[in-house]
N, C-alpha and C positions, 0 to 999 in steps of 0.2 A: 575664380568662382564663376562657374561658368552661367548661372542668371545674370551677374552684375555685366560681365562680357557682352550678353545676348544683348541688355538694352543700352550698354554705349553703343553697339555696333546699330540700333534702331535708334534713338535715342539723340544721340552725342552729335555733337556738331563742333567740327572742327574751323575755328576761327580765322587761326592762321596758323606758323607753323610749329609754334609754341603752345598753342591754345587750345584745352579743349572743353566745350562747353553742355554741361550734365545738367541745367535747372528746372531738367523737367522732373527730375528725380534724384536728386541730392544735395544739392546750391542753392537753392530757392525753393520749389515746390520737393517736397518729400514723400518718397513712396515708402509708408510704415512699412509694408510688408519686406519689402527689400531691404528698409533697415533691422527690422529683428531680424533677418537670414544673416545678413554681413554679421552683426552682434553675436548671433549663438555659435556664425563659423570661427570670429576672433576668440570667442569665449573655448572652444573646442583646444584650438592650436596654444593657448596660452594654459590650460585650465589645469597644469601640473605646475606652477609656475610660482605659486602661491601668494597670486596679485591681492592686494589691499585697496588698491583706488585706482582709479581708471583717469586721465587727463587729457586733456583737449585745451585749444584753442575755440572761443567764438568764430564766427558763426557756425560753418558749416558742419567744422567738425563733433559739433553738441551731438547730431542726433544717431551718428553712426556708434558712438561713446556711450553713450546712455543705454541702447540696446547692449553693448557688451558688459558693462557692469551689470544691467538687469541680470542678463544669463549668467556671469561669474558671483552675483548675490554681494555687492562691493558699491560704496560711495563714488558717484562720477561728479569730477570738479572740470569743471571749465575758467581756462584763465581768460579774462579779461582785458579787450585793445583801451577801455578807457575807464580812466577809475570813479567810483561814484561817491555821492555822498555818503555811504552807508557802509565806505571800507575805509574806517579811518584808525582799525588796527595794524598793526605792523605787517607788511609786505611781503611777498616776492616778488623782485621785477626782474624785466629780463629786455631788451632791445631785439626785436624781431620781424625785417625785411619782408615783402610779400612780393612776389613775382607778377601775380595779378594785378592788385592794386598799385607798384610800383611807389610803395611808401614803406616808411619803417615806422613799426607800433610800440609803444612798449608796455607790455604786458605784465599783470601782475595777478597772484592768487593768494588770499590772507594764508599768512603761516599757521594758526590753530586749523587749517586742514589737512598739512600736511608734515609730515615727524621722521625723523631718521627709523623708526617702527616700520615704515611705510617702502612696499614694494609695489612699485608703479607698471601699468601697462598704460602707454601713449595712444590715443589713437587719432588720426585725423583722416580727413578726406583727400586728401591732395600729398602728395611727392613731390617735388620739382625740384628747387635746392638746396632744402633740408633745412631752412633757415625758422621755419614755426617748429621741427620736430628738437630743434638745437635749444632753442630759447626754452622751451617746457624741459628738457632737458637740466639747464641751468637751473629750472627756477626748482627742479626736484632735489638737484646738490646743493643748492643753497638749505633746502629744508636739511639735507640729511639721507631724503630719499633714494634707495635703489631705486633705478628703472632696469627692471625684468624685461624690456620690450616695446617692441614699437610697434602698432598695425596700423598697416595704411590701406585705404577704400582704393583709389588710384595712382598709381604709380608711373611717374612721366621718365623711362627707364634710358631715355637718351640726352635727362641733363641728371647735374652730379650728386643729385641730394643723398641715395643710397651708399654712394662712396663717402659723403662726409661723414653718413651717420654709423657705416662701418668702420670708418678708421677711429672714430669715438669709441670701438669695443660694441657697437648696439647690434641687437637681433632686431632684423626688419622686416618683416610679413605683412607682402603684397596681394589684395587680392584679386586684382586686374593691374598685367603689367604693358605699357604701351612701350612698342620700340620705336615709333614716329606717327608725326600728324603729317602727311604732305601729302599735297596738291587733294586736301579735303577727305583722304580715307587714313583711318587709325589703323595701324596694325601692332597685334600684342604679341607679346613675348609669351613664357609658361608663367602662370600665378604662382606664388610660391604658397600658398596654401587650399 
């Protein structure tokens, strides 16, 4: 997607050589408009697909999720790093490792949202080792749920999350693909969408 490209390449700030840092516009601070674009183009490449609920991971990935359900006219759930008082119906959990934070969460989304009924599109902000797109993954078989799909806002295309989540059987639509961060410049691959 070539807007989402223009402002990592202005934008992004490469950390280290693992790292790459977007909170002017995705992570922290959010640019709506950029998110209903990413929304309406996962909504585009999905929209034969015949998705029921769209899912995510907190934080980040809420608001790139929310624009594609809007555009596919579909419930978005976001699961959940810690559970609150006010989910004390029956669960889905799932144990799921974060590259960033360098902790393991374990995430949970109440079962009355989701139904073996239910064909899911995943979408998150981040790629790296596929370990948030695995766990939502879980927590959709545990319901019952197909997942139709994965979309991902960035894709960190030189470590292995897209092989994990390929050798699972998943379709994975990237819309900014980076082939490395080194010595402070990103360079991408082709988007797959």
């Amino acid at each position: 997607m070539e807007e989402l490209v223009k402002r990592i390449k202005e934008e992004g700030r490469v950390l280290d050589e693992g790292v790459l840092k977007v909170d002017s516009f995705v992570t922290h601070q959010v640019d709506p408009e950029l998110m209903q674009a990413i929304g309406r183009r996962f909504a585009q490449v999905f929209a034969d697909y015949g998705i029921t609920k769209v899912v995510t991971i907190e934080a980040s990935g809420i608001a790139p999720a929310l624009y594609t359900a809007q555009a596919l006219k579909v419930p978005m759930i976001f699961a959940r790093k810690a559970k609150s008082l006010t989910m004390n119906e029956e669960l889905l959990t799932a144990s799921v490792y974060s590259f960033t934070k360098q902790i393991t969460s374990q995430i949970s989304i109440s079962r009355k949202f989701l139904s073996a009924s239910d064909r899911v599109l995943i979408i998150d902000d981040f790629l790296a080792n596929g370990q948030a797109a695995k766990g939502l993954i879980e927590l959709c078989q545990q319901a019952g749920a197909q997942v139709a799909g994965i979309g991902i806002v960035i894709e960190k295309a030189f470590q292995d999350g897209r092989q994990l989540l390929e050798a699972m059987d998943m379709q994975v639509v990237s819309l900014a693909r980076i082939e490395s961060l080194h010595d402070g410049i990103v360079t991408f691959l082709e988007e797959d969408a």
